[in-house]
N, C-alpha and C positions, 0 to 999 in steps of 0.2 A: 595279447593281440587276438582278433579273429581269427578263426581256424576254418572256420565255414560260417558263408552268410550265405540266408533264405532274404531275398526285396520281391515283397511283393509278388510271394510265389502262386499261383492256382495251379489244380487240375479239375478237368472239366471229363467226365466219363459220362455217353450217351445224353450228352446237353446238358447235364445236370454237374456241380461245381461239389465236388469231393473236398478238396481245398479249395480256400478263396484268403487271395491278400496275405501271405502267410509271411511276415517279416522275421526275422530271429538270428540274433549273431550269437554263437559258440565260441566261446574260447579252449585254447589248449591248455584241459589240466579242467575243465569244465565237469560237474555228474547233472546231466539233466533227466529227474524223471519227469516221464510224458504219463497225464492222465487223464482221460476223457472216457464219456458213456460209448457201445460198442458202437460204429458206424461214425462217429466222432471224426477220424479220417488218421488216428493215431496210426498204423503201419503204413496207410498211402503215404504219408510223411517222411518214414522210414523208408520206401521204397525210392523215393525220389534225392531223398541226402545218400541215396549210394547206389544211385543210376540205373536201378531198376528199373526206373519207369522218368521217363522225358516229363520234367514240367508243361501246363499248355501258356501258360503264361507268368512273366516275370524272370529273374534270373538268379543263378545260384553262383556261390563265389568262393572258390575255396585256394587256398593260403595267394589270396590276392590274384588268381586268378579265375577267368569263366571256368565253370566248372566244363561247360560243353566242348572245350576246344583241347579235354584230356581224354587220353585214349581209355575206355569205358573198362578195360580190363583192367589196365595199370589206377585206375581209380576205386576199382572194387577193391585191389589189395590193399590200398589204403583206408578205406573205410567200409569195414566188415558190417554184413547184419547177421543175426542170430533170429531162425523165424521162431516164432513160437509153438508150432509144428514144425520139427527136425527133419530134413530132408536129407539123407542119408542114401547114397548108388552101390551099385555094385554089388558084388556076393557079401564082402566081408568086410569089417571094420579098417583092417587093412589099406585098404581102397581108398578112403575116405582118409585116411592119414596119410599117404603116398602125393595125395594130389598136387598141397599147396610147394610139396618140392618140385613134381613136374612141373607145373605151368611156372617153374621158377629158373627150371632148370639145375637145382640144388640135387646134391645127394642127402639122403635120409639123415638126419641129425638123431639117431637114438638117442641122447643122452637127454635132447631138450622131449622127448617122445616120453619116454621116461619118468623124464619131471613133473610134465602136464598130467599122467595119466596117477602120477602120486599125489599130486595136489587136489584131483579131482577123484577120489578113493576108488580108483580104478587099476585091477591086475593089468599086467601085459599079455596076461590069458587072452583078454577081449582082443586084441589084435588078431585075435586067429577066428574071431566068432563070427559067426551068420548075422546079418544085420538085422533079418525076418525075425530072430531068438531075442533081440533084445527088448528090455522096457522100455518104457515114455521116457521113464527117467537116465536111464541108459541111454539110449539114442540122443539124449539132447547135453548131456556131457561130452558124447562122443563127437557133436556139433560144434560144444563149446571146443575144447581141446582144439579141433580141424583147424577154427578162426584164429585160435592163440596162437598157432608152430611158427606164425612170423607175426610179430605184435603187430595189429592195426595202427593208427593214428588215432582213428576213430572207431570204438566199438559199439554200435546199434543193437539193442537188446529188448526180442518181442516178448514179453511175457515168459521168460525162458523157465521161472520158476514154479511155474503152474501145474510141470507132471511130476516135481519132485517130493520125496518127504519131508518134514520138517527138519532132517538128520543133515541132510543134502542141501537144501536151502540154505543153511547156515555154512557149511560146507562154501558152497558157490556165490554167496554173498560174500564172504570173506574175501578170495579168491578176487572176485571183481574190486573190492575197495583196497587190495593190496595194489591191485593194477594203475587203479585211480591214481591213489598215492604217489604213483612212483613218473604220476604227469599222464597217463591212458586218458584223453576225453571219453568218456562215457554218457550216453544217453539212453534210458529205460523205462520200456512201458509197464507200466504194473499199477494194479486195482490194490495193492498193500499199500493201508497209508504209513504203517511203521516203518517201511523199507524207505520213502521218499523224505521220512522226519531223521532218519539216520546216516542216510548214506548218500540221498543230495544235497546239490549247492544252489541249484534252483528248482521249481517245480512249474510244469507246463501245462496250461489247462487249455484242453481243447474242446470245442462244442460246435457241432455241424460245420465241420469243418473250416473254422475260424478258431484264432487266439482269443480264448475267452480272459483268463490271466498268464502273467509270468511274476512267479515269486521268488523272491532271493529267500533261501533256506538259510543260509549260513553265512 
């Protein structure tokens, strides 16, 4: 079934149409990579499948309902994005892994804290680190992990790969096609065409903001 539908989506910023006409239905259990030249409209796309930013015209629909008439918070948690620049607050890593239990109301789950941060070859050291101290690569694990501590529905993924090593790449590819597997819709922007021949089920091509193609990978 659909999990989220785009009819006929635009956004229009200062006159001009970032997207235009952008139709696309997702299924759950779906890996879409997104691939377009830079300005393509590939993260405005992203920002609007998880309410970041108000379509200016057409409608989004997700599990058969307007997306509009869901409360904007309780729809983030459902479908997470991952920017491609990690945006990380507070003093310490800490911070940034406490949050998704507050706004939940949950107490800290160490064990699943734990899990993330072992899957993602990360000590529990980092939980006490300065956020200022860490890498690109660092910092955007520690993003990842934030998005996982309650699984999405939907996990939206900017280029997350781009500050990492090749050690770590394989590392967080793996990680995400365990996800998939196990029914995680996944959709991912990445200029790797190896990543989109292996680990999606379709491929989305974007060009000035229009569907240029949609191919069935698998």
């Amino acid at each position: 079934m659909e999990l989220l539908e785009l009819k006929k989506v635009s956004y229009i910023s200062k006159g001009k149409y970032i997207l235009k006409d952008i139709s696309l239905k997702i299924k759950k259990g779906d890996f879409i990579s997104v691939v377009g030249a830079s300005g393509s409209g590939k993260s405005t796309l992203f920002k609007i499948c998880s309410h970041l930013l108000s379509q200016s015209e057409g409608e989004i629909v997700y599990k058969n309902k307007n997306a509009d008439e869901y409360d904007p918070i309780k729809f983030r948690k459902e479908i997470s994005y991952c920017f491609q620049t990690p945006y990380l607050f507070g003093d310490k890593v800490i911070d940034n892994i406490l949050f998704p239990f507050i706004i939940r109301n949950k107490e800290i789950d160490m064990s699943r804290v734990k899990e993330l941060f072992f899957l993602f070859n990360l000590s529990e050291d980092f939980l006490n680190m300065q956020v200022e101290n860490l890498s690109g690569g660092e910092k955007q694990r520690i993003a990842l992990i934030r998005a996982l501590l309650f699984e999405p529905v939907i996990l939206l993924l900017d280029e997350i790969t781009s500050a990492l090593d090749s050690e770590n790449v394989f590392l967080v590819e793996n990680v995400i096609q365990a996800l998939n597997n196990k029914g995680m819709t996944i959709m991912w922007i990445t200029h790797n065409k190896e990543q989109s021949k292996k680990y999606a089920n379709k491929l989305l091509v974007l060009e000035v903001g229009e569907i240029k193609a949609l191919e069935m990978l698998k």
